[in-house]
C-alpha positions, -999 to +999 in steps of 0.1 A: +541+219-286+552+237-258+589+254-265+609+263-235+637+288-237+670+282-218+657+301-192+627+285-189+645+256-188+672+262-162+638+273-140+618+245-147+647+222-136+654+238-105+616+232-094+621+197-106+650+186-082+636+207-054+609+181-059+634+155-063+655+167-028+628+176-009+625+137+009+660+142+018+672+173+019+646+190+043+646+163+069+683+165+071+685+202+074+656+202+099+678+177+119+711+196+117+690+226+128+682+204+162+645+204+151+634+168+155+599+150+158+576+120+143+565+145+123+598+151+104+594+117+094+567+125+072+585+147+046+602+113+030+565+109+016+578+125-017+604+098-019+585+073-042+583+104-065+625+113-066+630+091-097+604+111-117+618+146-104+655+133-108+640+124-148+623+158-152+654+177-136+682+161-163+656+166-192+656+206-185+688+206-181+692+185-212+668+210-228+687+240-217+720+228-227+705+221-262+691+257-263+722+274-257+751+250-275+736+237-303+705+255-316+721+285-339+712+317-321+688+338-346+694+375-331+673+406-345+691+436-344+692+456-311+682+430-288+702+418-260+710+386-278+735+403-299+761+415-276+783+384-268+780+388-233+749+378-227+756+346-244+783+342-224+767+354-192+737+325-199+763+300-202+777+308-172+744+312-153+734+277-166+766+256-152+763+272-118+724+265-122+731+226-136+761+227-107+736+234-075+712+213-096+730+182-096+743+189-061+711+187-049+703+151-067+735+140-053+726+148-014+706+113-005+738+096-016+760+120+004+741+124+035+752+086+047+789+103+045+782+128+068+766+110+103 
C-alpha cells in the first residue's frame, strides 16, 4: 500500500486542485489579462473532471491532516523530527497549503461575484 507522508500529501493535493481549477481558473486569468480567443474556450475541457480532482484534493488533505494531528510522531534521535519546531513549522506550512488549496476549489463559485 502506498504510504504518503504529510509532505507528500500537502504535494499531491496541490497537483490535485490545480487539476481541479484549471477549467476555471486559467480561462479567467487569461481573460483578466486581455488575452481572449475561441481557443480560450477550450481549457473548460477539464471541467467534467473537477469533481474527481475536488475528491482527490480533500483526500490529501485529509491524509495530511491525519499524518500530522493524530498519528503519534515516532522520532529517532538526531533527526529533524525532534526539535519542536519543525512540527510546528509543518503545521503551519500545511494550513497555508490547505488555505490556497481550498481557495482555489472555491474560485468557480467566486468568479460569478466578480463580472
Amino acid at each position: 500500500m502506498l504510504q504518503l507522508t504529510g509532505k507528500g500529501s500537502l504535494v499531491a493535493g496541490a497537483l490535485a486542485a490545480i487539476g481541479a481549477s484549471v477549467c476555471c481558473v486559467v480561462p479567467f486569468v487569461l481573460l483578466t489579462l486581455g488575452i481572449s480567443g475561441s481557443w480560450v474556450a477550450s481549457l473548460t475541457a477539464m471541467q467534467p473532471f473537477r469533481p474527481l480532482f475536488v475528491g482527490l484534493t480533500l483526500l490529501f488533505l485529509g491524509l495530511a491532516f491525519r499524518q500530522l494531528y493524530l498519528v503519534p510522531q515516532v522520532c529517532a534521535p538526531d533527526t529533524p523530527c525532534v526539535d519542536p519546531r519543525t512540527i510546528k513549522r509543518r503545521r503551519l506550512t500545511f494550513w497555508i497549503v490547505s488555505a490556497v488549496l481550498l481557495g482555489l476549489l472555491a474560485v468557480p463559485w467566486l468568479v460569478p461575484l466578480l463580472y
